[in-house]
C-alpha positions as CSV (number, residue, x, y, z in Angstrom):
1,X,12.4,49.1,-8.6
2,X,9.1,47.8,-7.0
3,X,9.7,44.6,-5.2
4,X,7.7,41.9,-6.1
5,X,5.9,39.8,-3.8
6,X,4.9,36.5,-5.8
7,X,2.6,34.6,-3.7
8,X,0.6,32.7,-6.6
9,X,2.1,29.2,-6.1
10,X,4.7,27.3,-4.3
11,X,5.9,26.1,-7.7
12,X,7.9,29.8,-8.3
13,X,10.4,29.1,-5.8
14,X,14.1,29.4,-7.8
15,X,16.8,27.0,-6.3
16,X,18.8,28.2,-3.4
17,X,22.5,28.4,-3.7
18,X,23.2,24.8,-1.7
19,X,20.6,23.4,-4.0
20,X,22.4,24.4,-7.3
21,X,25.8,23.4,-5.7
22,X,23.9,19.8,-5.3
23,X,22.9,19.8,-8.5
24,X,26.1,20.8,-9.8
25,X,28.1,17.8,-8.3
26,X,25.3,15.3,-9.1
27,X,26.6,12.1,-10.9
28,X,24.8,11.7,-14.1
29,X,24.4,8.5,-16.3
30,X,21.5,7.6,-18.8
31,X,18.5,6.9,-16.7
32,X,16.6,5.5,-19.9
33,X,19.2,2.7,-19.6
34,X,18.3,2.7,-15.6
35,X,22.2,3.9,-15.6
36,X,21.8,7.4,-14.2
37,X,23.2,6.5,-10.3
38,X,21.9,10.0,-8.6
39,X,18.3,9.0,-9.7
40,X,18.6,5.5,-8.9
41,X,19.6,6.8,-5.4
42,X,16.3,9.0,-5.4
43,X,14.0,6.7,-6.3
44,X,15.5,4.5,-3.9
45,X,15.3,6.7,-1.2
46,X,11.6,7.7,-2.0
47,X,10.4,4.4,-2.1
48,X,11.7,4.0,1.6
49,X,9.9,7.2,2.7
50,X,6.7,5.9,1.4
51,X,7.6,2.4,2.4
52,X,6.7,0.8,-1.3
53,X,8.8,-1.5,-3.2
54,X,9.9,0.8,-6.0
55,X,9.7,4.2,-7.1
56,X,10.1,6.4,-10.5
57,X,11.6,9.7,-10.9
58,X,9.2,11.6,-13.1
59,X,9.2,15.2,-14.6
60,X,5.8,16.3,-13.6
61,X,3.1,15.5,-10.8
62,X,0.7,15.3,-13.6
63,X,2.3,13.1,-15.0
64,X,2.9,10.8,-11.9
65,X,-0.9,11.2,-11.2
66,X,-1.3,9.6,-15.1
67,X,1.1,7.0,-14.6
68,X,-0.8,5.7,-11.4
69,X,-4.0,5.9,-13.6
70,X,-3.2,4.0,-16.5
71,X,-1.2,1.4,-14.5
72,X,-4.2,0.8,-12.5
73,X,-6.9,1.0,-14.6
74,X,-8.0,-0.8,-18.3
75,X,-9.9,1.5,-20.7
76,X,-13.3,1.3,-19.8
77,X,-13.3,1.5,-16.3
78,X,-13.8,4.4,-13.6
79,X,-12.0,6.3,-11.6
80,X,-13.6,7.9,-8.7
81,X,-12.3,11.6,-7.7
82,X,-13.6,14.3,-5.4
83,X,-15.3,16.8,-7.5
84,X,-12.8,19.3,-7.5
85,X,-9.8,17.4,-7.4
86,X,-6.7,18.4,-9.3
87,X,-7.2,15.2,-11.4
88,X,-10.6,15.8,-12.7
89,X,-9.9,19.9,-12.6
90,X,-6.2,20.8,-13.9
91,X,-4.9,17.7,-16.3
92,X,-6.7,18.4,-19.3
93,X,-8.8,15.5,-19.4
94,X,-5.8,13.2,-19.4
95,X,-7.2,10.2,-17.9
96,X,-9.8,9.9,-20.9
97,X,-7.6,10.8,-23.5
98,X,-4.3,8.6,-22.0
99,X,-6.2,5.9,-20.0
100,X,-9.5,6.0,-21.9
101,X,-11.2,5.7,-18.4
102,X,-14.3,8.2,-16.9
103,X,-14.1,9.8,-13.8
104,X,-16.5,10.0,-11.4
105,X,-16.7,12.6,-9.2
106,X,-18.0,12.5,-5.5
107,X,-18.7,16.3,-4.0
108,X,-16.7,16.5,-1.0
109,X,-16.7,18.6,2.1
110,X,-13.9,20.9,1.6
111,X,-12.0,18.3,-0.5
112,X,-12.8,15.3,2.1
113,X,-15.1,12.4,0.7
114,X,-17.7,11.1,3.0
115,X,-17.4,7.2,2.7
116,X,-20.4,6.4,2.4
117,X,-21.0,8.4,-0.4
118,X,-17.6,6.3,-1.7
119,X,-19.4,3.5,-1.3
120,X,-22.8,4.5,-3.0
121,X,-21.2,5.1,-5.9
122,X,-19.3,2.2,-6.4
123,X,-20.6,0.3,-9.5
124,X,-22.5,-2.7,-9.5
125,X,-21.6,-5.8,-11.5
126,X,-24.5,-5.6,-14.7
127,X,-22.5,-5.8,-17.5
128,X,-23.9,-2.2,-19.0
129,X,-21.9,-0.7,-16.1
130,X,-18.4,0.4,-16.3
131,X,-15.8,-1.1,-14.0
132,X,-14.9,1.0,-10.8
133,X,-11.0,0.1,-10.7
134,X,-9.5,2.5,-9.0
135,X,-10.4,5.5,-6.2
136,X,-7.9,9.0,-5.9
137,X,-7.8,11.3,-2.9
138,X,-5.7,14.4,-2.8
139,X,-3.3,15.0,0.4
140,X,-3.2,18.6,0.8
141,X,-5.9,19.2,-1.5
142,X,-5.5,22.2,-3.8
143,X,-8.7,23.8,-4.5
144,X,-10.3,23.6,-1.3
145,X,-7.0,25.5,0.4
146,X,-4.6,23.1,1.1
147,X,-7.1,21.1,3.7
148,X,-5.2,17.8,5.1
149,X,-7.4,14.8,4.5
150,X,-7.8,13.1,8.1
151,X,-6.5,9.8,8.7
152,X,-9.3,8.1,9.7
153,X,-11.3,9.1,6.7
154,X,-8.5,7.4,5.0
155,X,-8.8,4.3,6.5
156,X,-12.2,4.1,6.0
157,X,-12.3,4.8,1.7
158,X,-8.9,2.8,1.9
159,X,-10.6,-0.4,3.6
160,X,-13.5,-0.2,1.4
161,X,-11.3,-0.4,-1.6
162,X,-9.9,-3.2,-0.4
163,X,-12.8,-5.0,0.5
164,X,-14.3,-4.7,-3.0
165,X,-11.0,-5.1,-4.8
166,X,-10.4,-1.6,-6.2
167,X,-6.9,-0.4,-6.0
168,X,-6.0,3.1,-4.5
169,X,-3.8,6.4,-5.7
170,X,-2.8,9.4,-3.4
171,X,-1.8,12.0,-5.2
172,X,0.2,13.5,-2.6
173,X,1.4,16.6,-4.5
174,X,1.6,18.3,-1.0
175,X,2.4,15.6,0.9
176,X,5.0,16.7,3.2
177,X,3.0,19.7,3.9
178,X,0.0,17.6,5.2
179,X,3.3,15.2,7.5
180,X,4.9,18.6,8.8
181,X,1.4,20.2,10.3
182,X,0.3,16.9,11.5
183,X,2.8,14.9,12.5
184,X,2.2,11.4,10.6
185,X,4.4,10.5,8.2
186,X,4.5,10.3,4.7
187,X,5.5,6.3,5.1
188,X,1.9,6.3,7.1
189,X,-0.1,8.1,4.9
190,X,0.8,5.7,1.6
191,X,0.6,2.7,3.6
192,X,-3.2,3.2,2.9
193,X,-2.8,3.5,-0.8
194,X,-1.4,0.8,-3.6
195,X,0.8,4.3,-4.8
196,X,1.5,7.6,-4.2
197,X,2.8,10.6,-6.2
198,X,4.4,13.4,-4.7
199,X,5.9,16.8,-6.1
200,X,9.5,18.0,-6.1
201,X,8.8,20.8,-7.5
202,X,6.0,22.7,-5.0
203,X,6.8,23.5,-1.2
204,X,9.8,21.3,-1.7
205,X,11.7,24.3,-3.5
206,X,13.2,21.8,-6.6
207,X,12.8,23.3,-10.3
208,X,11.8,20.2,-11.8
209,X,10.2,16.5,-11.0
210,X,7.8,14.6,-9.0
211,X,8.1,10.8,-8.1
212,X,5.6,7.6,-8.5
213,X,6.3,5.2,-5.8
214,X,4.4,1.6,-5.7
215,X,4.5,-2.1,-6.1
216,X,7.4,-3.0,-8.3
217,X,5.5,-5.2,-11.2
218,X,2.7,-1.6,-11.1
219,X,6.4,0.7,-10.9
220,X,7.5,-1.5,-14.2
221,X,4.2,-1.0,-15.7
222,X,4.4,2.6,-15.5
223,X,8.0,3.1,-16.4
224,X,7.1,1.8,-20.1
225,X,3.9,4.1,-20.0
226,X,6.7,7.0,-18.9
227,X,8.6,6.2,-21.7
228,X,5.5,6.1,-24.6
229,X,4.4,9.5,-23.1
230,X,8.1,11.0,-23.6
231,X,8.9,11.3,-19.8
232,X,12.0,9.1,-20.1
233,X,14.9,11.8,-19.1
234,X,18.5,11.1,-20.0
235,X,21.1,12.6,-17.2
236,X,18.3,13.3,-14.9
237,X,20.8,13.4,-12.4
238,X,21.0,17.0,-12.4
239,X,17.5,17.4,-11.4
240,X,17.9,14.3,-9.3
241,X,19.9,16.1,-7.1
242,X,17.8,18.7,-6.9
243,X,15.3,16.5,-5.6
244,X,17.4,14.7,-2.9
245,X,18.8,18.1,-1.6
246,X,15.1,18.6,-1.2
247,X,14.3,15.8,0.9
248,X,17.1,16.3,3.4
249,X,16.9,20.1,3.8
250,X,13.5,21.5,2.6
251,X,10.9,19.5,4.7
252,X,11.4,20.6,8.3
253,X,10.8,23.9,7.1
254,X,7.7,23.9,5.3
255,X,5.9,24.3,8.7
256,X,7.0,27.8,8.4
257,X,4.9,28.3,5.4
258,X,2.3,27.5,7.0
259,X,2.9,29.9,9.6
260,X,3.0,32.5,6.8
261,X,-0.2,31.6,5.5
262,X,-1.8,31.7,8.9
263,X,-0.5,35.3,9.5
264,X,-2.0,36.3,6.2
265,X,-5.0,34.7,6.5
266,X,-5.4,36.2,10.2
267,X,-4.7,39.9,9.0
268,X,-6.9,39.8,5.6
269,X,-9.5,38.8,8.0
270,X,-9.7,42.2,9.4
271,X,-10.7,43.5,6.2
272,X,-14.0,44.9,5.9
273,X,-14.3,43.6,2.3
274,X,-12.9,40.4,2.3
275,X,-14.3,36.9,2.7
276,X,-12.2,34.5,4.2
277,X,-12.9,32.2,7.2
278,X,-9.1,32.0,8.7
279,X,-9.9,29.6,11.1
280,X,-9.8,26.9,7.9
281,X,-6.3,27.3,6.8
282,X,-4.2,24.5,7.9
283,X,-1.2,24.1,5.6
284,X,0.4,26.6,3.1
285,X,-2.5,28.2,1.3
286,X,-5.1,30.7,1.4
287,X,-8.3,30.9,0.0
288,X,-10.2,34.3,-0.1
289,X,-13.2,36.0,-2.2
290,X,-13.8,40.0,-2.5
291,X,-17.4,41.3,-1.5
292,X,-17.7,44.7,-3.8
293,X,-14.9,44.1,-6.6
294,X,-14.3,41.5,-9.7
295,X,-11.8,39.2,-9.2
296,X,-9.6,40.0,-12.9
297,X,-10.2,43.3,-11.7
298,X,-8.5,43.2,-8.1
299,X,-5.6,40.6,-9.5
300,X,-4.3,43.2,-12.3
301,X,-4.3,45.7,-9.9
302,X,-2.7,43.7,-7.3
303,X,0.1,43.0,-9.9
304,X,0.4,46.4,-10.4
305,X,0.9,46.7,-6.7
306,X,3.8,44.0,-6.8
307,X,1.7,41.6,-5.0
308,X,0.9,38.7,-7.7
309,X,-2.2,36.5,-6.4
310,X,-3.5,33.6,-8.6
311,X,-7.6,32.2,-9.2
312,X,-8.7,30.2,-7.3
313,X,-11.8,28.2,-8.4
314,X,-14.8,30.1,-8.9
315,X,-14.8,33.5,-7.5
316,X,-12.0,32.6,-5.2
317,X,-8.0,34.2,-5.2
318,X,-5.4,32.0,-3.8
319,X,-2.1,32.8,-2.4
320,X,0.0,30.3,-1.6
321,X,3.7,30.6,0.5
322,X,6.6,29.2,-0.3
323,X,10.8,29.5,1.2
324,X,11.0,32.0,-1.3
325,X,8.4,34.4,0.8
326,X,10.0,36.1,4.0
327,X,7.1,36.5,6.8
328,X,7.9,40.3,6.3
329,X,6.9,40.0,2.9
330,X,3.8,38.3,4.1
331,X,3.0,41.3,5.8
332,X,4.0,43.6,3.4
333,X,1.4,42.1,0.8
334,X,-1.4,42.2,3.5
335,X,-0.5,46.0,3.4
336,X,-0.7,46.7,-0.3
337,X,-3.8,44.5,-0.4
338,X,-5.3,46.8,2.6
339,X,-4.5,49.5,1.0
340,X,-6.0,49.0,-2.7
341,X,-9.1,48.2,-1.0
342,X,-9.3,51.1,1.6
């Protein structure tokens, strides 16, 4: 049997042995009641990561990313976004049909927002305006190849919220992958933000869940908004544990995934009819384009190969590594891709 090389997204990854033993022993209660002890641990724990008051075990990151809009946010208002944002780009409209809020998006430099343009779209106060409540940034950001958003550009679109009273949301699907290449940690990073959501579920390894973390009056808020949208779980525990196995084994790691992804990168690179600058990959995923061949065309016949890719936006492929992804395997799809196109 052909083995199959599934680099598409870090969200494939199946549970490693230690973490279904974890899961396994997890004590369960009914976290609808707040009675379920393993998440209550969780969210404890991942509100002192991020340094916020409270937190909220959740099952998706969409959903976390939803949760921060509508407890921020009265319909009406707008939400900034950068233009190709996973907000705005990959959750169906939610904000407009949950929140009834617009978004406004700001084009970024691969995912980064200049400030200034921030600012300059900021709304005035005439009345035939809407409201700008509330500004997102993404930390890695997805479409433009997991790019870590620096620091100081943070600081900057943070303080400017502040100083015109608009409250801030990180969704930090990826945000251990942006702490492990650079060093600052996660309890940094959402110090800039009134609330941060993070993913389980992604470079993490976990099969389900992602996490709010905030203020607790905006945590409350959101915990009846959880329960309206149907994202109050019973013996979450289970997945709980998942989750907490995650955070004390899976993080140190992920800075080998991002070794993998350099090594791909660097080898595609020396393929006459591939696209790729490798110079701009800094976390776990790859963005590349083909010069001579449709995309649908090359990713059926890369499946074919046992090498599954994914779309990227536009004309782009993405591959994205994962623990499940050995750094022979890495090499071993740079092969069948060299081949197919040789």
């Amino acid at each position: 049997m052909q083995e199959v090389i599934d680099i598409r997204s870090d969200t494939v990854t199946r549970p490693s042995i230690g973490m279904l033993e974890a899961m396994m022993k997890s004590e369960v209660g009914d976290d609808v009641f707040g009675e379920d002890p393993t998440v209550n641990l969780l969210q404890k724990k991942c509100a002192e990561i991020t340094g916020k008051e409270s937190a909220l075990f959740v099952p998706t990151g969409v959903m976390g990313n939803q949760l921060a809009i509508k407890s921020h946010t009265e319909p009406g208002d707008e939400v900034i976004v950068e233009s190709e944002s996973h907000i705005l780009n990959y959750e169906t409209a939610a904000p407009s049909v949950i929140s009834s809020v617009q978004l406004f998006p700001v084009k970024g430099e691969d995912g980064i927002m200049d400030p200034d343009d921030v600012r300059k779209h900021i709304r005035s106060a005439e009345y035939y305006f809407p409201r700008t409540s509330l500004i997102c940034l993404e930390n890695t950001h997805n479409r433009a190849g997991g790019t870590i958003q620096p620091l100081g550009n943070i600081l900057e679109i943070s303080s400017l919220a502040r100083e015109r009273g608009i409250r801030t949301h990180l969704d930090g699907a990826r945000i251990f992958n942006a702490s492990a290449e650079t060093g600052i940690s996660v309890n940094e990073y959402a110090s800039h933000f009134d609330s941060i959501s993070f993913c389980f579920s992604k470079g993490l390894g976990c099969p389900v869940g992602s996490v709010l973390c905030g203020e607790s009056a905006f945590i409350e808020k959101a915990r009846k908004w959880r329960k309206i949208l149907g994202g109050g779980m019973r013996q979450a525990g289970i997945l709980a544990g998942a989750a907490l196995y995650a955070l004390e084994n899976n993080i140190t790691r992920l800075k080998q995934d991002h070794n993998k992804a350099m090594i791909f990168a660097g080898e595609l690179s020396g393929i006459e009819r591939i696209n790729i600058d490798a110079g701009k990959v800094q976390t776990n995923i790859v963005i590349f384009s083909l010069k001579d061949t449709p995309k649908n065309l090359f990713l059926e016949l890369m499946k074919k190969r046992g090498v599954i890719l994914s779309s990227g936006s536009y004309e782009f492929i993405r591959a994205v590594f994962h623990l499940d992804v050995t750094e022979e395997q890495t090499l071993l799809a740079v092969e069948k891709i060299r081949a197919a196109l040789s």
